[in-house]
C-alpha positions in Angstrom: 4.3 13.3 8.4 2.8 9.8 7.5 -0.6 9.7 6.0 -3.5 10.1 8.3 -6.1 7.3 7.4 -9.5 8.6 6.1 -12.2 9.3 8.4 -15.8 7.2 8.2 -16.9 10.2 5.7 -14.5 9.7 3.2 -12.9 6.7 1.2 -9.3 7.0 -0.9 -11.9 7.6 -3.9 -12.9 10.7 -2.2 -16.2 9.6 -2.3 -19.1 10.4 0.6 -21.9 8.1 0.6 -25.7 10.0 1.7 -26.8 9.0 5.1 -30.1 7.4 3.5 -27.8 4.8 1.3 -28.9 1.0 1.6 -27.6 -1.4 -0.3 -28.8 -4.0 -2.4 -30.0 -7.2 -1.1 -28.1 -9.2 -4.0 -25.1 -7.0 -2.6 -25.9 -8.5 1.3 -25.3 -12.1 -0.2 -22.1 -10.9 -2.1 -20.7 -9.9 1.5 -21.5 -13.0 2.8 -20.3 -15.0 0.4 -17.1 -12.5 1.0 -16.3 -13.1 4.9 -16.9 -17.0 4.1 -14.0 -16.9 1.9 -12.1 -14.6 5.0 -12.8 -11.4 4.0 -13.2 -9.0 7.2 -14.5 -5.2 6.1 -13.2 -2.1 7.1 -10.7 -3.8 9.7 -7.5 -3.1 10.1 -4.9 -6.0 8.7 -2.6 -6.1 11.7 0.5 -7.6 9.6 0.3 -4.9 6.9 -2.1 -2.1 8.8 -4.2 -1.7 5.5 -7.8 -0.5 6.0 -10.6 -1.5 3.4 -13.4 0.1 2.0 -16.1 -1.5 0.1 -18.6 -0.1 -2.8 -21.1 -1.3 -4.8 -22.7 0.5 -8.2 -24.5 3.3 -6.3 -20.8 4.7 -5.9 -20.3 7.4 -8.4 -16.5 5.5 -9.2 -18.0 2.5 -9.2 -21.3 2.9 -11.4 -20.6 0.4 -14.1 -21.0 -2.8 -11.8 -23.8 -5.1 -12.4 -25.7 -5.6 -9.3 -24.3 -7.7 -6.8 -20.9 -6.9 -7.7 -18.9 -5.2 -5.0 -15.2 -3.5 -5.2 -12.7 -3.1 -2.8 -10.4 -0.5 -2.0 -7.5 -1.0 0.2 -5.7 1.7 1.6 -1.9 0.8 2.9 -0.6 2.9 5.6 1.9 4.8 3.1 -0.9 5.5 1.1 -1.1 3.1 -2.1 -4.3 2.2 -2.4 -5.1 -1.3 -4.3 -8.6 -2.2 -5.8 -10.5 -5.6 -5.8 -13.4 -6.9 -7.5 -16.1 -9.4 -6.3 -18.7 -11.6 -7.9 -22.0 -12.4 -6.1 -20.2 -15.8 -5.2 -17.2 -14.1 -3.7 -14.6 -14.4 -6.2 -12.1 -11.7 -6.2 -11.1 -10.0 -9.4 -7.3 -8.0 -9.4 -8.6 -5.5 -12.2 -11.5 -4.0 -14.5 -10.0 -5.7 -17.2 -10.2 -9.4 -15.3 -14.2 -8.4 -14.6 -14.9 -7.2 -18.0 -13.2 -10.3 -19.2 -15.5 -12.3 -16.7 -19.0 -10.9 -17.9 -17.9 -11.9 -21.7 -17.3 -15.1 -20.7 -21.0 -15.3 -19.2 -22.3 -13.8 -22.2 -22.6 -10.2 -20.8 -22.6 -7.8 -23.5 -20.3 -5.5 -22.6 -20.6 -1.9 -24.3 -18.4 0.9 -23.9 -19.8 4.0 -22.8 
């Protein structure tokens, strides 16, 4: 039985966001700065049928971004699920690593927790 895509109260992370969440207004420019580069959330890709879902640091998985970084999670429909990274100018990161990397090079200090 193929993989039923997860309803508006759930994400592949198995996260549930509260009703009463509002995101940043650094995280509003982040989008934008998103769909101008093409990004289209939580739409269906009709050549690969993958879904996205998009979270910022007030998701528990997803605590240790710096405000007005998003991440992306795609979900494919058999079920691998790929994450993204995006600066506030809508760059897209393949992996933690690439982001941590990123901040260093801005002169973040990075600690590890």
């Amino acid at each position: 039985m193929p993989r039923q895509p997860p309803t508006r109260d759930s994400t592949p992370s198995r996260i549930v966001r509260r009703s009463n969440w509002k995101p940043i207004p650094l995280n509003f420019q982040t989008l934008e700065n998103m769909e101008a580069r093409g990004f289209k959330m939580n739409v269906p890709r009709p050549k690969t049928g993958s879904v996205s879902y998009v979270h910022d640091s007030s998701s528990p998985a997803y605590s240790w971004l710096l405000p007005g970084w998003l991440a992306e999670e795609r979900l494919l429909p058999h079920g691998r699920v790929y994450k993204y990274y995006y600066d506030p100018a809508g760059r897209q990161y393949r992996n933690k690593y690439e982001v941590i990397d990123q901040w260093e090079n801005l002169g973040i200090i990075v600690l590890d927790a």
